[in-house]
N, CA, C and O atoms as a Tinker XYZ file with bonds, in Angstrom:
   420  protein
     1  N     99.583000  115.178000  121.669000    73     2
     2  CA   100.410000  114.059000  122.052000    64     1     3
     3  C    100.229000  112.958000  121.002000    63     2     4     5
     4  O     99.087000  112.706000  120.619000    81     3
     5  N    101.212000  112.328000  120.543000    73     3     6
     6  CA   101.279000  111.028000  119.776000    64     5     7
     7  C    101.773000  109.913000  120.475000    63     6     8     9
     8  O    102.612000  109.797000  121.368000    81     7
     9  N    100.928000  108.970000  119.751000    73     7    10
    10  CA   101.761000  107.495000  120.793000    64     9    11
    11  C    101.576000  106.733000  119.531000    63    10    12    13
    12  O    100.618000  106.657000  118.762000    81    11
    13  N    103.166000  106.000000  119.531000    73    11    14
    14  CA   103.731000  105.235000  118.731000    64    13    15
    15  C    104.386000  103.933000  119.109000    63    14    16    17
    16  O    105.185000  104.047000  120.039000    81    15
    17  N    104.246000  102.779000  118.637000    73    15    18
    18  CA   104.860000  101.115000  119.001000    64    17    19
    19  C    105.912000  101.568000  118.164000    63    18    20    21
    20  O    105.958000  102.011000  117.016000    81    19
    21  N    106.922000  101.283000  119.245000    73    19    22
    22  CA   108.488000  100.957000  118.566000    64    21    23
    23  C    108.923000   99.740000  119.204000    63    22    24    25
    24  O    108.546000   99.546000  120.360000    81    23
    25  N    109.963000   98.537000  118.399000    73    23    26
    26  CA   110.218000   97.620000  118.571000    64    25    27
    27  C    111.998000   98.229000  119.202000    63    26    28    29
    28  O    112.813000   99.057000  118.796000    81    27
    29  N    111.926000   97.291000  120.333000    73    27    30
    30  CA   113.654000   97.273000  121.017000    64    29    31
    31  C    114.303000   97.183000  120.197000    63    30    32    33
    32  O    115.083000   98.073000  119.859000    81    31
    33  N    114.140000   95.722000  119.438000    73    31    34
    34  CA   115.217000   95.491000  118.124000    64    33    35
    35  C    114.367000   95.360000  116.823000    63    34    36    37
    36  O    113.345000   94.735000  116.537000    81    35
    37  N    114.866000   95.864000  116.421000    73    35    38
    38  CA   114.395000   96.127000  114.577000    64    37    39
    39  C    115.176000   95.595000  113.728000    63    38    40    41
    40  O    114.835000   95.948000  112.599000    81    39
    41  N    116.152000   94.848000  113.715000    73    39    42
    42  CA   116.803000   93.977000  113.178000    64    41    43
    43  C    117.098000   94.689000  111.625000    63    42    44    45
    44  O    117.506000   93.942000  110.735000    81    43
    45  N    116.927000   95.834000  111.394000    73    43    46
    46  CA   116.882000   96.130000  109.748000    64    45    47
    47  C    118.135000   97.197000  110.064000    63    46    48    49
    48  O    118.602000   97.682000  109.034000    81    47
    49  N    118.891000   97.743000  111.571000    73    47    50
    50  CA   119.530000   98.763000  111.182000    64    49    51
    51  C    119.402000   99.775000  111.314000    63    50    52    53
    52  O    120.321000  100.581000  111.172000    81    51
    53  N    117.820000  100.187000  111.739000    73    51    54
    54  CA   117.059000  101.159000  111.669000    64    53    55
    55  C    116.843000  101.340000  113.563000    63    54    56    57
    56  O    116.409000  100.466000  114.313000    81    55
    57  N    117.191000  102.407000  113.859000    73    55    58
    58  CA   116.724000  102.726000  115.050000    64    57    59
    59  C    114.902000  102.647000  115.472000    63    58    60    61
    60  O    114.161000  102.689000  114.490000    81    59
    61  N    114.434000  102.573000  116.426000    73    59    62
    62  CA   113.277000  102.381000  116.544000    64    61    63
    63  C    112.620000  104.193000  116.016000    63    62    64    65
    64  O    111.663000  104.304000  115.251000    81    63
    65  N    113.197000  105.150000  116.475000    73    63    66
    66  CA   112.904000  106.444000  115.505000    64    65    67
    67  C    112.942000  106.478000  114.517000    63    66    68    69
    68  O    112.084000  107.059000  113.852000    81    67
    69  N    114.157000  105.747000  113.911000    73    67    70
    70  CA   113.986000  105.730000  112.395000    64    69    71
    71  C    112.935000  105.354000  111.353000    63    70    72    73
    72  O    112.984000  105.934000  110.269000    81    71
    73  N    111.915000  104.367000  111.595000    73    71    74
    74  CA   111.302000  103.378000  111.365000    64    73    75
    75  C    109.570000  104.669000  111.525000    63    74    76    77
    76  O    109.028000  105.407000  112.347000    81    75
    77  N    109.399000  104.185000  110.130000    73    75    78
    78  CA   107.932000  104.919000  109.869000    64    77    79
    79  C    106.750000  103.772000  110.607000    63    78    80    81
    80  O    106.967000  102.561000  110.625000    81    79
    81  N    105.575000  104.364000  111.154000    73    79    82
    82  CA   104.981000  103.501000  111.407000    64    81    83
    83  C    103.906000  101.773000  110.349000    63    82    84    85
    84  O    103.184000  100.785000  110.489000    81    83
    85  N    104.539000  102.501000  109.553000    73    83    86
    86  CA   103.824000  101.142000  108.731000    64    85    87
    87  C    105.041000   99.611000  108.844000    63    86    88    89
    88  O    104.820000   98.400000  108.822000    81    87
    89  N    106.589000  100.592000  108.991000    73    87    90
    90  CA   107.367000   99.182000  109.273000    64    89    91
    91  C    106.979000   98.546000  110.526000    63    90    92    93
    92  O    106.823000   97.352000  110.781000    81    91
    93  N    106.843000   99.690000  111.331000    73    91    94
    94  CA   106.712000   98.827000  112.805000    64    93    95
    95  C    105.488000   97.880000  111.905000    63    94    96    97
    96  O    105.811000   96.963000  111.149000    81    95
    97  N    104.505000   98.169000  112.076000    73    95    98
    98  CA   103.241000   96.977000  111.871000    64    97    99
    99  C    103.729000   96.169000  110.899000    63    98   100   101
   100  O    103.479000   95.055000  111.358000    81    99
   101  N    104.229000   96.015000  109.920000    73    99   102
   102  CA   104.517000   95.314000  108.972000    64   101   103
   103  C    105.514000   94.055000  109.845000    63   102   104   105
   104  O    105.315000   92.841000  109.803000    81   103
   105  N    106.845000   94.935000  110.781000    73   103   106
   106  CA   107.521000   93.817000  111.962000    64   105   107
   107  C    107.004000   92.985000  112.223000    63   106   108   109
   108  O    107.237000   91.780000  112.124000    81   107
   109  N    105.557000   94.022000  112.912000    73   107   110
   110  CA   105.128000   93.165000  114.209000    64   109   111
   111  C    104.216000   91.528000  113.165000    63   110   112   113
   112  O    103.931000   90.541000  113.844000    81   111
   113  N    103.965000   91.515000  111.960000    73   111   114
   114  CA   102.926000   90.644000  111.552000    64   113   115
   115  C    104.263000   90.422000  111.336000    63   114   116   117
   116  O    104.943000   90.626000  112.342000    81   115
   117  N    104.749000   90.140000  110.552000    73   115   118
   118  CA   106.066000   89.462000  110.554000    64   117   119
   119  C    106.735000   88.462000  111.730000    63   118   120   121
   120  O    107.087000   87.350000  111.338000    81   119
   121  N    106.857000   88.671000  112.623000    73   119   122
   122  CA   107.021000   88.220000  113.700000    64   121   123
   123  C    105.744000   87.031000  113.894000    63   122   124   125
   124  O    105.693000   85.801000  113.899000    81   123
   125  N    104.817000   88.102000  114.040000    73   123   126
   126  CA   103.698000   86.652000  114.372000    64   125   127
   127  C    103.534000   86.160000  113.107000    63   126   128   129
   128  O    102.349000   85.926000  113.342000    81   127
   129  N    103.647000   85.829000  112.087000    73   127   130
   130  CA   104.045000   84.810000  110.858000    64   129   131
   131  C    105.153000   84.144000  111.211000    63   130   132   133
   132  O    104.990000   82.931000  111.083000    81   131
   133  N    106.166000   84.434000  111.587000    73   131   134
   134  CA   107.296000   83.140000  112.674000    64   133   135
   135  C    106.207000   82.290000  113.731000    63   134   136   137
   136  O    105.836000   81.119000  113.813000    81   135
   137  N    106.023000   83.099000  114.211000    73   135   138
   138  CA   105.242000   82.463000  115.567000    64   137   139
   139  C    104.034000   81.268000  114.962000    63   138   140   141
   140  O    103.600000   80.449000  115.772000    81   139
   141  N    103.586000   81.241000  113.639000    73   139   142
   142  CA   102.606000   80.767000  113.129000    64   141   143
   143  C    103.477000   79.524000  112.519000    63   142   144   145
   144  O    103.002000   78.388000  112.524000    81   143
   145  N    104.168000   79.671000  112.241000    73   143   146
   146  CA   104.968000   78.545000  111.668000    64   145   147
   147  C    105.881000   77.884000  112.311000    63   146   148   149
   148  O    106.441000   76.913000  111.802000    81   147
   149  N    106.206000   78.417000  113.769000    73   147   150
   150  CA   107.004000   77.873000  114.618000    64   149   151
   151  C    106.040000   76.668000  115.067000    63   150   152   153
   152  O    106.432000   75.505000  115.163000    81   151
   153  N    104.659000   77.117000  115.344000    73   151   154
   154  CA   103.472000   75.789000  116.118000    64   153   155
   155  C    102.696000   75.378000  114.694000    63   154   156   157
   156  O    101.583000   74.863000  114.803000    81   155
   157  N    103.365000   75.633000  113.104000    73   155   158
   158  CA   102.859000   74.982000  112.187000    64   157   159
   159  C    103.890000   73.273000  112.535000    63   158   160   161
   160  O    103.452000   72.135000  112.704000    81   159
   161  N    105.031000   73.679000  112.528000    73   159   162
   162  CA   106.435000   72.684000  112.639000    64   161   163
   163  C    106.054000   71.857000  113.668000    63   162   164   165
   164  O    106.196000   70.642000  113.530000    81   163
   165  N    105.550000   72.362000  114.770000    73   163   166
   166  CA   105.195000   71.652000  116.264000    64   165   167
   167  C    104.414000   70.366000  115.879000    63   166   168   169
   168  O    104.824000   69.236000  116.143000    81   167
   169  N    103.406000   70.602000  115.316000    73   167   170
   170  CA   102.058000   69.754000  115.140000    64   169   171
   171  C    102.629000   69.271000  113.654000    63   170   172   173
   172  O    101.763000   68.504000  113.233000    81   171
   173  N    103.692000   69.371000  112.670000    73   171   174
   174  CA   103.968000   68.855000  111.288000    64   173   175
   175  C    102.712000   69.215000  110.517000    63   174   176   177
   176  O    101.946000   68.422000  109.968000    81   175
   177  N    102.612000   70.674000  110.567000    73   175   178
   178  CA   101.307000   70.866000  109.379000    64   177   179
   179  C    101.914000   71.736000  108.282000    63   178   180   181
   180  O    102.689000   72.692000  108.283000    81   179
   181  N    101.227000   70.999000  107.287000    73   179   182
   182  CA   101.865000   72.253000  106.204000    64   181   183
   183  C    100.752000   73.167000  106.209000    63   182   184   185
   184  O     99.655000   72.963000  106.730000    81   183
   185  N    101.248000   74.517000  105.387000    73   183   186
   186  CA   100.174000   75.576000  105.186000    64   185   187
   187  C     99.237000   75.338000  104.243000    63   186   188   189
   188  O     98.294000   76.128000  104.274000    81   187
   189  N     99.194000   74.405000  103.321000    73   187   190
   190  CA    97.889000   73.749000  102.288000    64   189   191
   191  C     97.038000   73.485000  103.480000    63   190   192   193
   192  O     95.938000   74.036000  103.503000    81   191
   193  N     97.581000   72.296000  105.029000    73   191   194
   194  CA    96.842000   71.964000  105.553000    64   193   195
   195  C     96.240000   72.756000  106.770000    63   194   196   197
   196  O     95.245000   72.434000  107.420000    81   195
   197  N     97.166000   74.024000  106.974000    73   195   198
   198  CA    96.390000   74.763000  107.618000    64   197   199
   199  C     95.093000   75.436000  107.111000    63   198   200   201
   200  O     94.130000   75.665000  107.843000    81   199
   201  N     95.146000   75.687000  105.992000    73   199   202
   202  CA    93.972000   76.579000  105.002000    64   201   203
   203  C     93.027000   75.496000  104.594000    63   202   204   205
   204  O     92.010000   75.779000  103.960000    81   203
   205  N     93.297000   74.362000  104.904000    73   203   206
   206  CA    92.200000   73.648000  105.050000    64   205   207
   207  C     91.402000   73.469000  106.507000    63   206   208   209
   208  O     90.197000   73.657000  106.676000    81   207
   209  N     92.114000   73.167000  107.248000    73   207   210
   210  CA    91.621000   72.998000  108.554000    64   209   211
   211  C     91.193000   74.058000  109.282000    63   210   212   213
   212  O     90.565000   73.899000  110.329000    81   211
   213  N     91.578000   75.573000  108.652000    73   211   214
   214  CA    91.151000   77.106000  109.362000    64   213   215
   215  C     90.409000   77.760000  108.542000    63   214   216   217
   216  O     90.099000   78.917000  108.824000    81   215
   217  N     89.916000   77.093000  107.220000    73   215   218
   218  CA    89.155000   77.689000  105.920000    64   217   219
   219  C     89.661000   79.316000  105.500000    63   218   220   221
   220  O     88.954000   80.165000  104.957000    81   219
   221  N     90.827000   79.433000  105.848000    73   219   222
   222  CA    91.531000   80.731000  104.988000    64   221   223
   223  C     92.191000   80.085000  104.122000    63   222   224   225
   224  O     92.935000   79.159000  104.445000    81   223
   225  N     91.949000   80.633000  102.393000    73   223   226
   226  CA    92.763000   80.205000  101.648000    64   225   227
   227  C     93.925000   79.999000  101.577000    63   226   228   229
   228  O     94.637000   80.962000  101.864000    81   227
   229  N     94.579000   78.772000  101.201000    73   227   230
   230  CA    95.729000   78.830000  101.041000    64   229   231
   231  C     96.751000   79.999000  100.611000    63   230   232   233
   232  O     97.846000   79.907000  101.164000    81   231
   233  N     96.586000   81.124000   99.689000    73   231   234
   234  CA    96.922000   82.119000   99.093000    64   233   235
   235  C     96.960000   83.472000  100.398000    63   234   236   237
   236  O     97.925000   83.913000  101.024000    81   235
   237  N     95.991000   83.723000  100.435000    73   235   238
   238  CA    95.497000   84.240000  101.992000    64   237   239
   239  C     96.783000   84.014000  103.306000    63   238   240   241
   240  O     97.599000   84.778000  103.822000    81   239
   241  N     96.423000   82.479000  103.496000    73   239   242
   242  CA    97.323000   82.123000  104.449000    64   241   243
   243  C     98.825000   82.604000  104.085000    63   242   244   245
   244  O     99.413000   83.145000  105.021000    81   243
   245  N     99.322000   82.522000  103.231000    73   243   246
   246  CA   100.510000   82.126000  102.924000    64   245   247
   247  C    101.239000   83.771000  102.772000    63   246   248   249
   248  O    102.444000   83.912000  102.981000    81   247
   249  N    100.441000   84.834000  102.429000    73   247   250
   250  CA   100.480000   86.344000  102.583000    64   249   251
   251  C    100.439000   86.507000  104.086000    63   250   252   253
   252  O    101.171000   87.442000  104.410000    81   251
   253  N     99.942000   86.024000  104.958000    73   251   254
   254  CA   100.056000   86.298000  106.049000    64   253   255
   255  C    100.892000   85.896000  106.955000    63   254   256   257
   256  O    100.797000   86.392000  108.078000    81   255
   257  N    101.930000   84.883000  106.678000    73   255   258
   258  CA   102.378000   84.228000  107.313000    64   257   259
   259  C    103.837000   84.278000  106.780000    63   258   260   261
   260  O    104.784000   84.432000  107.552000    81   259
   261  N    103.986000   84.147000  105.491000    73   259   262
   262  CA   105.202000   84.454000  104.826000    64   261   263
   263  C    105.524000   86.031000  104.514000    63   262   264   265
   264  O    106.699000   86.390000  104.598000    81   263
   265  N    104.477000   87.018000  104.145000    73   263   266
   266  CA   104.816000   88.178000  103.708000    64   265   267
   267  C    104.475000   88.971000  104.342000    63   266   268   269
   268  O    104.408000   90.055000  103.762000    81   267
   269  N    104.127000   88.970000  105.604000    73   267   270
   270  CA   103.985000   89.935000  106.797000    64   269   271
   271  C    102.635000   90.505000  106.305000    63   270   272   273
   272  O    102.577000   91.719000  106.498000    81   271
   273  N    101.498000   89.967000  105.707000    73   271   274
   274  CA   100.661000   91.251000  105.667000    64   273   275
   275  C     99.862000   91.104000  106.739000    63   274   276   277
   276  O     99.832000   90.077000  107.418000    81   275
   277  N     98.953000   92.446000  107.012000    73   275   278
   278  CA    98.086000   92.571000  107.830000    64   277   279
   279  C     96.926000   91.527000  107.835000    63   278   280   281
   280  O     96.276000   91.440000  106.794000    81   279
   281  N     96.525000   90.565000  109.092000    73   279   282
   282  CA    95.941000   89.831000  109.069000    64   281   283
   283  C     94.812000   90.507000  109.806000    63   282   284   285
   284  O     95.046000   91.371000  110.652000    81   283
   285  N     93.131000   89.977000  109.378000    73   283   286
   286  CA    91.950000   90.385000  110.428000    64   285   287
   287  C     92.053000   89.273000  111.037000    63   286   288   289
   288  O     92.673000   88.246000  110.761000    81   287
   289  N     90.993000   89.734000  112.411000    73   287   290
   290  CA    90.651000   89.586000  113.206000    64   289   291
   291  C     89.881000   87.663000  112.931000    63   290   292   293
   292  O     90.264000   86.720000  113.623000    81   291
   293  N     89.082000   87.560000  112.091000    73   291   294
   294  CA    88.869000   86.533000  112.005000    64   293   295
   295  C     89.165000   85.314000  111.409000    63   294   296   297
   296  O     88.705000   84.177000  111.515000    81   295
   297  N     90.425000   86.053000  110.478000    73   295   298
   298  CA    91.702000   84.723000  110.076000    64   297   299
   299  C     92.714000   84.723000  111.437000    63   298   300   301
   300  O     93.533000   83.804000  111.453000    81   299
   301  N     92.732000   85.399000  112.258000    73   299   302
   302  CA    93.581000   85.287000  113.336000    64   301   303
   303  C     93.033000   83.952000  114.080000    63   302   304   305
   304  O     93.513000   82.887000  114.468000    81   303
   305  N     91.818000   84.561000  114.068000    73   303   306
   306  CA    90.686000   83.137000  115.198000    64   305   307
   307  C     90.944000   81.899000  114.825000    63   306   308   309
   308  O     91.295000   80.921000  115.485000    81   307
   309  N     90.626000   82.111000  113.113000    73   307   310
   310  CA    90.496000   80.663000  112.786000    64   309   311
   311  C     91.919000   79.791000  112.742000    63   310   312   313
   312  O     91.990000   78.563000  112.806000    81   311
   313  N     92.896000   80.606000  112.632000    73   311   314
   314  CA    94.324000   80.002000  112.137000    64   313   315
   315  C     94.654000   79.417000  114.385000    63   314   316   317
   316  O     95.066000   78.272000  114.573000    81   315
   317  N     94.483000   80.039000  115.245000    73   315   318
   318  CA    94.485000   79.660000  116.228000    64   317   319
   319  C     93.664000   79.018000  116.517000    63   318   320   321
   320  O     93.816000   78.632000  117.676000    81   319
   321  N     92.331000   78.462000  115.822000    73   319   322
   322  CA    91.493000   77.550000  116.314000    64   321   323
   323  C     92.302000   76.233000  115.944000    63   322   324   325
   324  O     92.507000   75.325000  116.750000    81   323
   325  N     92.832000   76.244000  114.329000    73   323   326
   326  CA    93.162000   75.151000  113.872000    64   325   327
   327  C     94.394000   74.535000  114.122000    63   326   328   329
   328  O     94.581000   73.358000  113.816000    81   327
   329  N     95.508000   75.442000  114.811000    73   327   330
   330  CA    96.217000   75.093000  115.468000    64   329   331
   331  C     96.175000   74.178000  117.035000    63   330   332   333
   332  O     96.876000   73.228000  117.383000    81   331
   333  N     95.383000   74.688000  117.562000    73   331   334
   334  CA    94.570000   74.469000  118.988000    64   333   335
   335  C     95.484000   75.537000  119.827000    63   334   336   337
   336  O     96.166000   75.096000  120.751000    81   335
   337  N     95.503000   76.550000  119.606000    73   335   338
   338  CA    96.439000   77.169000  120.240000    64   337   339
   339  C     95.323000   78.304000  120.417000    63   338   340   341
   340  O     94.282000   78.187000  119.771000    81   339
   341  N     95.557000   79.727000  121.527000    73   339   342
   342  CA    94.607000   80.481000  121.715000    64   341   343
   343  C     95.150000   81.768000  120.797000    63   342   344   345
   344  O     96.235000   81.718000  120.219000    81   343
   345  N     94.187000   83.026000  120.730000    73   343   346
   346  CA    94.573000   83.984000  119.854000    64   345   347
   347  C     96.181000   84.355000  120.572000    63   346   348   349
   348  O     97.230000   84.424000  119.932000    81   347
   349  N     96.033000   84.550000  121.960000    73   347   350
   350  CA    97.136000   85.029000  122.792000    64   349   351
   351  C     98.628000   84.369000  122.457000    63   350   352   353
   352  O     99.635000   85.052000  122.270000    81   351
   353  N     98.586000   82.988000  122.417000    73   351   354
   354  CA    99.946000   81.869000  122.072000    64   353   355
   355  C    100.305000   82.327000  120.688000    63   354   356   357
   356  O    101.407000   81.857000  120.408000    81   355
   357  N     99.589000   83.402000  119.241000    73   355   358
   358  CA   100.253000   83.579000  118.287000    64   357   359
   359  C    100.870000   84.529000  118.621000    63   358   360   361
   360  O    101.958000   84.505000  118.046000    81   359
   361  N    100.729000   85.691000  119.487000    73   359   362
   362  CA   101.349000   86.947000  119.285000    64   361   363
   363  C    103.250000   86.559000  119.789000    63   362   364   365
   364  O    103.860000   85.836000  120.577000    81   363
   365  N    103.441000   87.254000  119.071000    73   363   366
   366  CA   105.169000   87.283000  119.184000    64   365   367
   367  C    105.750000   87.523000  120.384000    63   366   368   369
   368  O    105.127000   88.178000  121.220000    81   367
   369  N    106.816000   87.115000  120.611000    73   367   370
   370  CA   107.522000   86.719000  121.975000    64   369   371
   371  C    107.377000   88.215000  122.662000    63   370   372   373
   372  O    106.924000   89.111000  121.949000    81   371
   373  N    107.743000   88.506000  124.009000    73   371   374
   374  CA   108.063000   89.419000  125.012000    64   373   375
   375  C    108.817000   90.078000  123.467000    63   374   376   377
   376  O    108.340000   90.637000  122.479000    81   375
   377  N    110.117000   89.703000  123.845000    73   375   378
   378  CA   111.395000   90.586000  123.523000    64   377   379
   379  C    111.037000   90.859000  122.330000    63   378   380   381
   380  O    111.635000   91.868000  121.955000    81   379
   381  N    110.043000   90.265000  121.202000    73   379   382
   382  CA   109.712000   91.341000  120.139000    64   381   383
   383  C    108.675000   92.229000  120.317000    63   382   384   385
   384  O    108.338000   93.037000  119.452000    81   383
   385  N    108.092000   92.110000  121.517000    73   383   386
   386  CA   106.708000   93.191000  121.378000    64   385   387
   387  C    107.501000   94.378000  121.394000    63   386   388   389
   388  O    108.675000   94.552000  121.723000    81   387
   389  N    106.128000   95.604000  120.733000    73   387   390
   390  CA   106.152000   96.929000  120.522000    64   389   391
   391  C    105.659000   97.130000  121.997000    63   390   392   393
   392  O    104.836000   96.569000  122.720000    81   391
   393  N    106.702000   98.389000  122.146000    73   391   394
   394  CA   106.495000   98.954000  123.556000    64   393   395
   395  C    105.857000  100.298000  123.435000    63   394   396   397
   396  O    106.306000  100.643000  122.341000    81   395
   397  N    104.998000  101.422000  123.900000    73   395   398
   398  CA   104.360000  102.114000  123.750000    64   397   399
   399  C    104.876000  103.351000  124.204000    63   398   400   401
   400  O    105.051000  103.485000  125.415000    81   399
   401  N    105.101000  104.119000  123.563000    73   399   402
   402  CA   106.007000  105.965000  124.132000    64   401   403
   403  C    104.907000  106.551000  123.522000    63   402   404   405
   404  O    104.376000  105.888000  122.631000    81   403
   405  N    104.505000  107.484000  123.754000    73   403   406
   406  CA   104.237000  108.977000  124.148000    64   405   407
   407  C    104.702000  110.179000  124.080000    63   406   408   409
   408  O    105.197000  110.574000  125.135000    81   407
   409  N    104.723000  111.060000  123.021000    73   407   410
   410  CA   105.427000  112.194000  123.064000    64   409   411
   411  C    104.839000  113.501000  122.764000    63   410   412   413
   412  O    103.780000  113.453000  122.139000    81   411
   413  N    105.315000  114.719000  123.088000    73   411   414
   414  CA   104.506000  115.602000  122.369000    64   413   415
   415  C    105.618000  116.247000  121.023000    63   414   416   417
   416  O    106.840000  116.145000  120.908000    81   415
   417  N    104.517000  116.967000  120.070000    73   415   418
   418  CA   105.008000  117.018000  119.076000    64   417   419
   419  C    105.245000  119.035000  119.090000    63   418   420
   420  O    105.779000  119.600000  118.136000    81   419
């Protein structure tokens, strides 16, 4: 059995089958890089001043937030500490989460 996150909407065109699993993950940080800059706008912070206030480099930050890459676990913490927001308030809305199927192969 395999289990795979496919997104409802994929916005690229691509059916959720279509879509190798590295796009899904690549989406899903994508998405929460909106979500990071939606409560950057909230509070008027720029990303110089987030990577100051969350001690992830500016460079760092700015790959994660602008270019979808895979973020750890403890730039996640800190970028939600410095926001004041919890790890939970970055993840991307309902209607973009990956939903979980199951299939056999």
């Amino acid at each position: 059995m395999v289990t795979a996150l496919v997104l409802a909407n994929t916005g690229a065109g691509k059916t959720c089958h279509q879509m190798a699993p590295w796009e899904l993950e690549e989406q899903f940080y994508q998405s929460m890089g909106k979500v990071i800059v939606r409560h950057m706008g909230k509070r008027q912070m720029t990303t110089y001043k987030l990577s100051r206030q969350s001690g992830v480099s500016f460079v760092q930050l700015d790959r994660y937030i602008r270019q979808g890459r895979r973020m750890p676990a403890f730039a996640l913490y800190r970028i939600a500490n410095a926001l004041g927001v919890t790890v939970a308030e970055l993840m991307p809305d309902k209607a973009e989460e990956p939903e979980q199927l199951s299939f056999d192969l």
